[in-house]
C-alpha positions as CSV (number, residue, x, y, z in Angstrom):
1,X,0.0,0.0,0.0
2,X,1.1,3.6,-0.9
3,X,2.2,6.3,1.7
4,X,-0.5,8.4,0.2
5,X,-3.2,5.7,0.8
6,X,-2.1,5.2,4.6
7,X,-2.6,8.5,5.0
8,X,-5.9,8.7,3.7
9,X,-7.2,5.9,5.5
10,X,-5.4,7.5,8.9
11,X,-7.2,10.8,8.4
12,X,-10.7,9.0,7.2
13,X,-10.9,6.8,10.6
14,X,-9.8,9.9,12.6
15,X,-5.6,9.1,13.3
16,X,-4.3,12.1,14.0
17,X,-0.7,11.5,12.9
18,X,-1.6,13.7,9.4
19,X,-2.8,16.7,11.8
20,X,0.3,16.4,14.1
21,X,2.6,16.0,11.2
22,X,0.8,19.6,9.8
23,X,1.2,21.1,13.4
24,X,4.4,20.5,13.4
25,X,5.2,22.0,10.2
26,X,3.3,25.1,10.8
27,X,5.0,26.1,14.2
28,X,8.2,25.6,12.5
29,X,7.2,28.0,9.9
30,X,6.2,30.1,12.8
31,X,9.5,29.8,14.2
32,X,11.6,30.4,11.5
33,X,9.3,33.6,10.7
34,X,10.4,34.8,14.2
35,X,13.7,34.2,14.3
36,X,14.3,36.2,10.4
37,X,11.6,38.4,11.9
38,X,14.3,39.1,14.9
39,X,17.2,39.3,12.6
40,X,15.8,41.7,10.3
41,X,14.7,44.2,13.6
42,X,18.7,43.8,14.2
43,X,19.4,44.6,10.9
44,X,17.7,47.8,11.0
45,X,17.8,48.9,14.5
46,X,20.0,51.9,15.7
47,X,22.7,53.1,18.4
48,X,23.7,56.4,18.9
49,X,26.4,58.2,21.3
50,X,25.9,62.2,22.3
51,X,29.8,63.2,23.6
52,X,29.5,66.6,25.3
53,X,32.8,68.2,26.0
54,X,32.8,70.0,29.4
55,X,35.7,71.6,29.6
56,X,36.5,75.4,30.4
57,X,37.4,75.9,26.1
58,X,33.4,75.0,25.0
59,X,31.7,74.9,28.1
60,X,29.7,77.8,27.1
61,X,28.2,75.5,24.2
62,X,26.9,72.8,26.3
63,X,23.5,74.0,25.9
64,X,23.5,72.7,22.2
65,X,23.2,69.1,23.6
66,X,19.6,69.8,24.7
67,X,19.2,70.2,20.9
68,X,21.1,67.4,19.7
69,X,19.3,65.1,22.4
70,X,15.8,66.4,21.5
71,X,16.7,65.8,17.7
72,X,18.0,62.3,18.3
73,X,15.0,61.0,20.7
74,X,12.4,61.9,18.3
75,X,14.6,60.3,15.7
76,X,15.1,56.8,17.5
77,X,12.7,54.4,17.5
78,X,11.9,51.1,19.8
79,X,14.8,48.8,19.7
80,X,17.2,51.5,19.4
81,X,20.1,52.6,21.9
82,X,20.9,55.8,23.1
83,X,23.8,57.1,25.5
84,X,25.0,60.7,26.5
85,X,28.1,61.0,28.5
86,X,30.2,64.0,29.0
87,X,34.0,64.7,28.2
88,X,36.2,66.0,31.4
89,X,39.4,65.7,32.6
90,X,39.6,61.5,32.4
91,X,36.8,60.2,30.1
92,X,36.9,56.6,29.8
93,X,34.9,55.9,33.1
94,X,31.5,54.5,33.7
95,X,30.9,58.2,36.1
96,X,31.0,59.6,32.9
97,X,27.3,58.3,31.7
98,X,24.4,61.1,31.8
99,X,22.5,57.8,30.8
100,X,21.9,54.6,29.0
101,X,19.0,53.3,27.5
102,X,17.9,50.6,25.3
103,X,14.5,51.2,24.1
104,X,11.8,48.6,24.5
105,X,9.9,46.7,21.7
106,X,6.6,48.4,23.3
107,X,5.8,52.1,22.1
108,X,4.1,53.2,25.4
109,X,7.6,52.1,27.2
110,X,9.9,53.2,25.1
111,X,8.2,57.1,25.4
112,X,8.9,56.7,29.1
113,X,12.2,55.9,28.5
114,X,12.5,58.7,26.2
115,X,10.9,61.2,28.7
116,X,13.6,59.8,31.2
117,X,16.4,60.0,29.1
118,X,15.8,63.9,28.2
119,X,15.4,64.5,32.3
120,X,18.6,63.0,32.7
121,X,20.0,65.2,30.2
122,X,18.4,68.2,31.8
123,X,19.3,67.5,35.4
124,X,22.9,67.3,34.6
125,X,22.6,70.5,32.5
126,X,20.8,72.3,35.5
127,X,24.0,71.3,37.7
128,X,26.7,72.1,35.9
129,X,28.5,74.7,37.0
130,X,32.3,74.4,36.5
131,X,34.0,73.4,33.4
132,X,36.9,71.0,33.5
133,X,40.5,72.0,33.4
134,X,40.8,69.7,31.0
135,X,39.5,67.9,28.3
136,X,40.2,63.8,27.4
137,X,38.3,63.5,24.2
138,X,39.7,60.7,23.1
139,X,39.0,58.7,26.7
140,X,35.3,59.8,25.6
141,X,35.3,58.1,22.1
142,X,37.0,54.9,23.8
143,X,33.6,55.0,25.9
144,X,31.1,55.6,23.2
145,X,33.1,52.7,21.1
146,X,32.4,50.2,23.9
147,X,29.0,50.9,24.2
148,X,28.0,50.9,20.4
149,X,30.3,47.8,20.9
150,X,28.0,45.7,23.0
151,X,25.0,46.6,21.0
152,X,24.0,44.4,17.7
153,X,22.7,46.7,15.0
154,X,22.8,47.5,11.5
155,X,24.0,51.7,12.3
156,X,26.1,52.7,14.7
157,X,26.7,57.0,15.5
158,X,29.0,58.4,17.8
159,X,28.0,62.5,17.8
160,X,31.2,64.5,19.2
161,X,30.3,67.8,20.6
162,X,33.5,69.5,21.0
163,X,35.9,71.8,19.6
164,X,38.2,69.0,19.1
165,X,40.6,71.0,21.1
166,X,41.8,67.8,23.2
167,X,43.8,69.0,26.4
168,X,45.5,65.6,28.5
169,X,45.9,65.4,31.7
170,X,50.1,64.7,32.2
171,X,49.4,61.1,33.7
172,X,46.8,59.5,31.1
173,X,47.8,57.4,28.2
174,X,45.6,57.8,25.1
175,X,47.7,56.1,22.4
176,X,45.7,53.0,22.4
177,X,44.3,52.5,18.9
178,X,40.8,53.9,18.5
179,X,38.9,50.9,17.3
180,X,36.2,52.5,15.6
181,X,35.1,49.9,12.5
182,X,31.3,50.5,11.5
183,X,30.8,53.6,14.0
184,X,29.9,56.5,11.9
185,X,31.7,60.0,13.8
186,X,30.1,63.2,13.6
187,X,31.2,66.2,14.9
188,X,29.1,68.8,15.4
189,X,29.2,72.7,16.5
190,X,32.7,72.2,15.9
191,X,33.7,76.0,17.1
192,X,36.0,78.0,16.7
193,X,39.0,79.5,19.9
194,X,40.6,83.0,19.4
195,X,43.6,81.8,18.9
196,X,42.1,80.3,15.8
197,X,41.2,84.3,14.5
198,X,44.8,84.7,14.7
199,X,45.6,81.3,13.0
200,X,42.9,79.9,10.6
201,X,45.4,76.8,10.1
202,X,45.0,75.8,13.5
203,X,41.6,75.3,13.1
204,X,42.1,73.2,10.4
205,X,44.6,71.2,11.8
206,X,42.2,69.9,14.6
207,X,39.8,68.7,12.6
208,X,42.0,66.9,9.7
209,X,43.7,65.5,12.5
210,X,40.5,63.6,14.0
211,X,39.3,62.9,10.8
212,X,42.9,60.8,10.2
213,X,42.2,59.3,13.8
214,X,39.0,58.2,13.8
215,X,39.6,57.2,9.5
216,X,42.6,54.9,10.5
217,X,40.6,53.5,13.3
218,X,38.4,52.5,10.5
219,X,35.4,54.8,11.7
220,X,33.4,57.1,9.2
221,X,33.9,60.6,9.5
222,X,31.6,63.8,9.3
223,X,31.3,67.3,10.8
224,X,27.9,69.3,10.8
225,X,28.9,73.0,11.9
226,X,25.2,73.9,11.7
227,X,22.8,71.4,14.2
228,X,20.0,73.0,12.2
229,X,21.5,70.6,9.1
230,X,22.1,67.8,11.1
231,X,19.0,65.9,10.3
232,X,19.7,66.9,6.2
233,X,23.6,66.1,6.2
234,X,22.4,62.3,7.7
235,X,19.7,61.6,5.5
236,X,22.2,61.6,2.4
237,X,24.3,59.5,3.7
């Protein structure tokens, strides 16, 4: 007798081996919907890092990451990452996290975390008083690398607001290579010192000279003078 006509006869006298057998196959199709379905959220999910430089050169401009936050909260969506930490004398340190979110699958949640994430942002703002002496910007990228690190998604942004003006303490070592493959840098409200009015070059020289760092880390680089472009200088890349 055929395969065909055993199965026939099992599903005329009411065996339930041919309904199992299609169970079966449907909650694997389930499954491997799921699991693509997962991948494909990866895939297209988002982590971003806001750097704000405290120290005494641009701490008149830390204002502009109440902009820049606002601008990347309403730009994040669930299952996206977000961290804002601030650049002082010695960067690479956990003390140096305004805050850290992941953003849950679930709308309603992930607008709380928003709302909590901007509170953050403004209570540290509200406190600040004095700037650091100095300013370990590259401590600060090592950070945001790690963080973007640990998350797996398809885009990965590191935004730099500084005047790339980097200032060491005498005892850290910062010659450790940067690390920064698939992190897309963008620095933004890069201003300008006075000693730049009296020497164009030098501004010049600060930013080629993190574009080669953070290019020979293998990062991306891109700087946005105006935070009023930012949204149209990232949509063509």
């Amino acid at each position: 007798m055929h395969r065909q006509d055993i199965d026939t006869i099992r599903a005329r006298s009411g065996d339930p081996a041919p309904a199992r057998a299609s169970l079966r196959l449907v909650l694997a199709s389930m499954v491997l919907a799921l699991v693509t379905a997962c991948g494909d959220s990866s895939a297209n999910s988002r982590a971003a890092v806001v750097l704000i430089d405290i120290s005494g050169n641009y701490a008149g401009e830390i204002d502009k990451a109440r902009l820049l936050s606002r601008f990347l909260l309403a730009d994040l969506s669930t299952g996206d990452s977000l961290a804002i930490a601030f650049i002082d004398n010695s960067s690479y340190s956990e003390r140096n996290f305004i805050t850290r979110v992941d953003f849950d699958r679930r709308p309603s949640v992930a607008n709380d975390q928003k709302r909590k994430a901007q509170a953050d942002l403004d209570a540290f703002l509200e406190r600040f008083s004095v700037p650091s002496a100095h300013s370990d910007i590259t401590g600060g990228v090592l950070l945001a690398r790690d963080f973007l690190a640990d998350r797996d998604v398809g885009r990965k942004q590191l935004f730099l607001l500084s005047n790339l003006e980097e200032d060491l303490h005498p005892e850290l070592e910062r010659d450790a290579p940067l690390g920064l493959d698939g992190i897309e840098v963008i620095a933004v409200n890069v201003t300008r010192q006075r000693s730049d009015n009296i020497n164009p070059l030098r501004y010049q020289q600060r930013v080629q000279d993190w574009q080669e760092r953070v290019r020979n880390g293998g990062g991306e680089w891109q700087i946005v003078a105006d935070l009023n472009r930012l949204e149209s200088a990232l949509a063509r890349r």
